[in-house]
N, C-alpha and C positions, 0 to 999 in steps of 0.2 A: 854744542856749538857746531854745526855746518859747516863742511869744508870748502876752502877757500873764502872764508868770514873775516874781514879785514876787521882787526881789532883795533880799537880808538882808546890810546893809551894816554894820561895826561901824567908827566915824569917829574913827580920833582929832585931834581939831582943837580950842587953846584959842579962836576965832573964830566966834560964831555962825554971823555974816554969811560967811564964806568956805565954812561947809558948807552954807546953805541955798543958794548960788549952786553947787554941784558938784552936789545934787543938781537944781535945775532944769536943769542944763548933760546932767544923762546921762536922766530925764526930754522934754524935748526931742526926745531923738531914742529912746524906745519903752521906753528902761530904767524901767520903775517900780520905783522903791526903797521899801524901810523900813529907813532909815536910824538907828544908833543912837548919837550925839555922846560921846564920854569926853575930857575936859583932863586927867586928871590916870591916874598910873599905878594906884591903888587902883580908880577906877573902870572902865580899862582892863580890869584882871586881874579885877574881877569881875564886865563884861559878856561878858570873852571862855570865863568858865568856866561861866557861867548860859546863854549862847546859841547857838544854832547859826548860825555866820554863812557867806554863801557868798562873801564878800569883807572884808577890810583895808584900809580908806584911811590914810595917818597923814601927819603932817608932820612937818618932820624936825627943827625946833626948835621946842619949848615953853619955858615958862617953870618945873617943878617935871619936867619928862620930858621924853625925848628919842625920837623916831625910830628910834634906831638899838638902845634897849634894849628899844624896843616889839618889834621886829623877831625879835629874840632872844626875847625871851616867845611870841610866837605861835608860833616854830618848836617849839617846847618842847610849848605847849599841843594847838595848831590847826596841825600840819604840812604838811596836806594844802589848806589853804584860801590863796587866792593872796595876796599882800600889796603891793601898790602904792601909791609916796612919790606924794602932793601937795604940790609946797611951793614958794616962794618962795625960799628961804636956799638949797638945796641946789645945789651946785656939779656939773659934770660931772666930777671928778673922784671926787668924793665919791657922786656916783650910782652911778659906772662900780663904786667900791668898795664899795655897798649891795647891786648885785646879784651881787658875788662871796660876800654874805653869805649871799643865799637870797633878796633880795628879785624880785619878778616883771616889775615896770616901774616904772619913774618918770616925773613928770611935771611941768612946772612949772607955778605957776598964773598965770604968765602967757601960757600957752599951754594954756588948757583945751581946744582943739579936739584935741587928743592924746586927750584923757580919754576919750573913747567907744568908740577902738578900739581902746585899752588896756586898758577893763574888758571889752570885748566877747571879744577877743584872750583873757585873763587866764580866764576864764569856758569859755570853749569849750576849753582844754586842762585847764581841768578836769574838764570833763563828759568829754573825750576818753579825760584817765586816770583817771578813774572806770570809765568803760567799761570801758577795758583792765585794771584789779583787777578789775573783777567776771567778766571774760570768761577771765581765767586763774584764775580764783577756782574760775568752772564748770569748768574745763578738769582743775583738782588735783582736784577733787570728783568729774567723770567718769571722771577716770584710778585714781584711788581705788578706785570703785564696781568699776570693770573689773575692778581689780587682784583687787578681791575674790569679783566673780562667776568670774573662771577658777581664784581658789583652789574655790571651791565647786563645780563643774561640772568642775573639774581638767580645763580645757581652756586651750592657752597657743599665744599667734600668732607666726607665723613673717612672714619676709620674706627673701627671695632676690634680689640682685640681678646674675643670670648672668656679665652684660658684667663685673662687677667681681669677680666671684668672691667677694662677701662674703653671710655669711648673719647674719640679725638673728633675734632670741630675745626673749622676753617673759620678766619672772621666773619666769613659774608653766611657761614649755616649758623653763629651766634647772631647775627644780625636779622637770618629769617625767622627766628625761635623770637628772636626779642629777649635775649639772654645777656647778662654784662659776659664779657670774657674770661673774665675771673670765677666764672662758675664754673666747675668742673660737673659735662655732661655725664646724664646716669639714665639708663632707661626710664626710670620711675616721672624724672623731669621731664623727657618726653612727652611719657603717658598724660601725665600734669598738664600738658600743651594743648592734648590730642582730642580731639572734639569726641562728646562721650560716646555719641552713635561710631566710633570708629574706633575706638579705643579694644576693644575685643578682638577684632578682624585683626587691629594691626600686632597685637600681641600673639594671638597665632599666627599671623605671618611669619613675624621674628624668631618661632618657633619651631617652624617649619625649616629655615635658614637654617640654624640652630643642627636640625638636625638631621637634615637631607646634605645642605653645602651644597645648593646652589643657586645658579643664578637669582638675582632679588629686583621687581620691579612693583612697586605696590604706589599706589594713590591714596590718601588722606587729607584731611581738612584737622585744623590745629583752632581751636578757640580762642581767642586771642583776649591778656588783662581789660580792654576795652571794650570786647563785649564783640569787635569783629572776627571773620572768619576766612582763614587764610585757605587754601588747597596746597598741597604738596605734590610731589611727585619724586619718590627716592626709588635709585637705581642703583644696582652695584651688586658685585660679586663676590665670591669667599676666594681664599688665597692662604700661601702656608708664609705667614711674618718671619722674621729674620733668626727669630726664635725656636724656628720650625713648629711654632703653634696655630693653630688656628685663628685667622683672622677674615677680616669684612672688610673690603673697602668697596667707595659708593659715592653717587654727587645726590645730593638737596637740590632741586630746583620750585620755587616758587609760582605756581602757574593759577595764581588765582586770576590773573589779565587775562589769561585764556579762557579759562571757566567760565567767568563772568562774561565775556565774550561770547562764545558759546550757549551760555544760557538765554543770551539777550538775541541772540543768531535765531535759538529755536521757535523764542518767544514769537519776534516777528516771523518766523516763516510761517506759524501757525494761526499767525494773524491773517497774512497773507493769503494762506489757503483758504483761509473761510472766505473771505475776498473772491477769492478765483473759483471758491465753490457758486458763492452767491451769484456771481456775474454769467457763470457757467449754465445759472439757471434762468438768467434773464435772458441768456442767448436762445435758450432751447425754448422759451414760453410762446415766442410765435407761431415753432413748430405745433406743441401741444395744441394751441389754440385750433391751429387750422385740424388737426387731427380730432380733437372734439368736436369743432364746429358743424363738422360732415354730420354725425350722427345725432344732434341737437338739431338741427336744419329738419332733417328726418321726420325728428321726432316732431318739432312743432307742425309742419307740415299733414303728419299724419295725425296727430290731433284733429284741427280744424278742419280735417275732412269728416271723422270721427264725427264731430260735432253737429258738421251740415248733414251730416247722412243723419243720425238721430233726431238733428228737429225738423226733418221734414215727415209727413204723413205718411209716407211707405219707406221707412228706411231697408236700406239695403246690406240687412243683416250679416253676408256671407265679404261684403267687402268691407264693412266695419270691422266684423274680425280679424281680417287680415290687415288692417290699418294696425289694430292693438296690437298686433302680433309683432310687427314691423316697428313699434313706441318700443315695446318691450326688446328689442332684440339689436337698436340703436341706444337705447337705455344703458344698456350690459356695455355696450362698445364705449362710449364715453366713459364710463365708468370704471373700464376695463384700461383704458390709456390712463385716468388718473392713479388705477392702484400699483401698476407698471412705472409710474415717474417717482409714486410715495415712497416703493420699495427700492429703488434704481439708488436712492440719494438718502433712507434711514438707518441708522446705527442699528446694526441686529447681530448677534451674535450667528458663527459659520454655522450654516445648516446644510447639508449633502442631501442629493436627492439624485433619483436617477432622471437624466436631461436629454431632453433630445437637445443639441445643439442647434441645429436648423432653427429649431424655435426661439432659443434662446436670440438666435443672429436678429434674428423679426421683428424680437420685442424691442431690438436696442434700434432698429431701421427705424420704426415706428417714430422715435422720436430724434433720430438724425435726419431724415429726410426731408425736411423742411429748413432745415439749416443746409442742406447741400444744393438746394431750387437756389437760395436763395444769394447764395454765392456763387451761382451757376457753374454746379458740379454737376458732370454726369454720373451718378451712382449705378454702377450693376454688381448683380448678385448671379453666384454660376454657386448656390447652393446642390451639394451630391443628393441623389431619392435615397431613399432606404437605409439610413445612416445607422450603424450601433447605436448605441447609447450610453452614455459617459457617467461616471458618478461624482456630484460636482458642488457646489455652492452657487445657485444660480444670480444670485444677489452679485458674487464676488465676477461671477465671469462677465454677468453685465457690465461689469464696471471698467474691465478690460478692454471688452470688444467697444465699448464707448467711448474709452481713450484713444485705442489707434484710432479707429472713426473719427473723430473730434480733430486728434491729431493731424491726421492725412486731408481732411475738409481746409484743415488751415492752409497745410504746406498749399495745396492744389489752387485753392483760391487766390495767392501770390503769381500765380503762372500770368504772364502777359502775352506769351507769345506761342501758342501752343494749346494742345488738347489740356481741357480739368477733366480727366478720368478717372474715378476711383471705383476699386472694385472690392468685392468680399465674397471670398471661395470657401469650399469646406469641401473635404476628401478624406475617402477613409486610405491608409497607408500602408504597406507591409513592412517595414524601413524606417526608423527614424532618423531622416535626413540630417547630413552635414551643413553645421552651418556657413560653411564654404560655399557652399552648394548655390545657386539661385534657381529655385527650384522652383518646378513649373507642373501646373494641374489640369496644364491640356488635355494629356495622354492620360485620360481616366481607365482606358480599354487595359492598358498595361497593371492597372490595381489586382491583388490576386484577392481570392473570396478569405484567404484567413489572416486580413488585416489585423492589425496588433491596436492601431493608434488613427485617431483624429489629427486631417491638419487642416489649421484655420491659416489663411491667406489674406491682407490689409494691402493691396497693392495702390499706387499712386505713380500721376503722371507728373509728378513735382520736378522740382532740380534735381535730385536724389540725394545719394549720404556722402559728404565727405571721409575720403578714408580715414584723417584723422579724427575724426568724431567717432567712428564706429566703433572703437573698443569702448568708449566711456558714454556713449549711448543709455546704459541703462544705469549708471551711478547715481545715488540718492544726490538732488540738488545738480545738477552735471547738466543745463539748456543750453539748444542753441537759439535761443528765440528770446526775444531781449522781455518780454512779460512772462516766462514759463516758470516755473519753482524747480523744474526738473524733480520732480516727483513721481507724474504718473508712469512713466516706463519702470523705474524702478518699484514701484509698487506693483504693479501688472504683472511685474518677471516672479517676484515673490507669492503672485496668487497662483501663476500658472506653476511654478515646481512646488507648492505646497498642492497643486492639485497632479502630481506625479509627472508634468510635464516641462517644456523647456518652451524659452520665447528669444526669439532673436530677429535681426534685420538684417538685412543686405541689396546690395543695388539691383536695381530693376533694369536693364541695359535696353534699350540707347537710352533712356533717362527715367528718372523717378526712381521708387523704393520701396518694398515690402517688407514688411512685417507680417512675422507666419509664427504661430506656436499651435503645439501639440497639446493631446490631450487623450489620455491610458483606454483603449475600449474596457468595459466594463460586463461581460453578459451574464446573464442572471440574475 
């Protein structure tokens, strides 16, 4: 009880003078009361229905009521508020049989020094089990809320306790098993659950638990009586149980909405990209065209000279030859763009070969250059002479240097108010630049002759990079361009450090942005 806790006392007592000495007697020693007298039973039942009281005095013979039927009313009304006999008349027998009624303590008044740590006593188990409703109160209330957040998150806890071989279930982990609750879980029912292709892994998993004691995250798929197929996801930890044995605890969560999500995510994006492949090639067909047409043009041209020189009477043998030479050598060059576009865009396993890079840039210009007329992009090239040579998958780097290409035509082509510049550099390095850095390949004279590394440069006079884009720039799926998959930077980052280098962007100041990756010299 709180000091200075004004006590709400309801008295029943026909005797002034006997309650104003009870309460100066609990007074006295720190009780302040507000005490409220009833004699008679009409005024009992309707102070004790009008008030809130945190104590019962009464005595145990009146003259029109009794004690004992007070006793009884208040269990009825006020069960929870304590009820303690003052009285004079009351017998030890008669007490001992008031508190097999329900009463709290008794007391006589001829020994009031009882009284204080009677009510005191009386008072503190009731605060005690007040406390204790309210503390189980929270308790059905949090158990509750649980219940119902793992229905909604359809996530449900487990607990394993090794040394005993028992394993403990939440409703909602019987609920994701499809189990009644009266089944007592056992591994082997698990396993019973556990889709066959998975049933091995997760038995060594449990195994491994078992016998490391530690942390536990594992993913399975459970077969379900119907023939469907659930995903799991159990998480949880080992811990020493109250027993001090070894146990597991851990939540179930149900994540086949995600899986299936996820599967149906890949499905389409890999729709998608054939999409974006295909479209990618119906952009670039005009370039090819005009890049074939040159050498077709050529070649009909030097035919039908060919022709006219043969069927006339003195052909002029030394420039027929040179016509065929010229069929032949425009022949190769058409021919030579379409085995560059076959190879640029077919499934082939990595092949490494020693590159010049310079050429590699060429082969991929060949067929962007036409897409950059035509969006009227100024394309330059500040190709380095006399380059190392790199050892590389020439397939896989075309495919890079055609995406920032590709990339940067886009960005440039957006530009309304302002230069479309786009550039591609190549330098040999001593240094593998910070990607802090906006690094620049003017200063070639400063290159020393025992360069280590290639760096290729994709520069644009675009808007440039958002800082908050630039860390997630190369995330698989991660565009800022409302048709992109966000694929090809991250694809490109992963060809260039499987080819022993790094690829990164940063701003181009006063505007636009570069994209530069490295790439290991190789000699020998």
């Amino acid at each position: 009880m709180a000091a200075n806790t004004v006590v709400r006392i309801l008295y029943l007592e026909d005797e002034p003078k006997d309650a104003e000495l009870v309460q100066a007697s609990l007074e006295a020693e720190g009780i302040v009361c507000d005490l409220t007298r009833a004699d008679t039973q009409a005024d009992f039942l309707k102070y004790l229905r009008e008030g809130r009281f945190d104590l019962i005095l009464a005595d145990y013979t009146l003259p029109l009521f009794d004690g004992i039927s007070a006793l009884r009313i208040a269990q009825e009304i006020s069960s929870d508020v304590p009820f303690i006999f003052v009285s004079g008349t009351l017998g030890e027998e008669m007490a001992i049989e008031a508190l097999k009624i329900g009463a709290t303590d008794y007391v006589f008044k001829t020994r009031l020094s009882r009284l204080v740590p009677s009510v005191r006593r009386a008072l503190r188990e009731t605060e005690e089990r007040t406390d204790r409703i309210r503390a189980q109160e929270a308790l059905r209330r949090s158990e509750a809320y649980l219940a119902e957040a793992q229905k909604i998150s359809q996530t449900g806890t487990l607990g394993w306790d090794f040394a005993a071989g028992k394993i403990y279930w939440s409703e909602q982990t019987f609920r994701i098993f499809e189990y009644e609750p009266s089944t007592e879980p056992t591994l082997e029912l698990i396993l019973l659950r556990t889709h066959p292709e998975d049933r091995v892994p997760l038995r060594q998993a449990v195994d491994r638990v078992r016998r490391e004691r530690k942390d536990f995250d594992f993913e399975h798929r459970l077969q379900m009586p119907n023939g469907s197929v659930k995903y799991l996801r159990v998480v949880g930890r080992p811990s020493n149980g109250e027993s001090g044995c070894f146990e597991f605890v851990g939540a179930v969560t149900d994540i086949t909405e995600r899986k299936l999500a996820e599967e149906a995510l890949q499905k389409a994006q890999t729709e998608l990209a054939h999409v974006r492949r295909v479209t990618a090639l119906g952009e670039l067909t005009a370039s090819i065209a005009h890049q074939i047409n040159q050498p077709l043009a050529a070649v009909v041209t030097n035919a039908n000279a060919s022709l006219r020189w043969l069927a006339g009477d003195s052909p002029n043998l030394a420039e027929t030859r040179e016509a065929i030479r010229r069929i032949i050598r425009d022949s190769h060059r058409a021919g030579d763009v379409i085995s560059r576009m076959r190879a640029l865009f077919r499934k082939a396993p990595e092949t490494k070969e020693r590159l010049d890079i310079n050429e590699v840039i060429e082969e991929v210009l060949v067929l962007t250059l036409g897409e950059a007329q035509r969006n009227r992009v100024a394309l330059r090239t500040e190709l380095a002479n006399d380059l190392p040579t790199t050892l590389g998958d020439r397939i896989l780097l075309q495919q890079v240097i055609l995406n920032l290409l590709i990339n940067a035509i886009e960005v440039v082509s957006g530009v309304d108010d302002g230069p479309r510049d786009l550039s591609i550099s190549s330098l040999k390095v001593t240094e593998m630049p910070s990607e802090s850095e906006e690094n620049t390949l003017e200063d070639e004279a400063s290159v020393e002759a025992e360069s280590t590394h290639i760096l290729i440069a994709v520069r644009d006079s675009g808007p440039g990079l958002d800082p908050e884009h630039l860390d997630r720039l190369f995330d698989a799926f991660y565009t800022t361009t409302p048709h992109g998959l966000g694929m090809g930077l991250a694809i490109s980052r992963s060809i260039i450090e499987a080819h022993g280098g790094r690829l990164w962007a940063t701003p181009n100041l006063p505007r636009g942005a570069a994209f530069q990756f490295t790439l290991p010299i190789r000699e020998g």
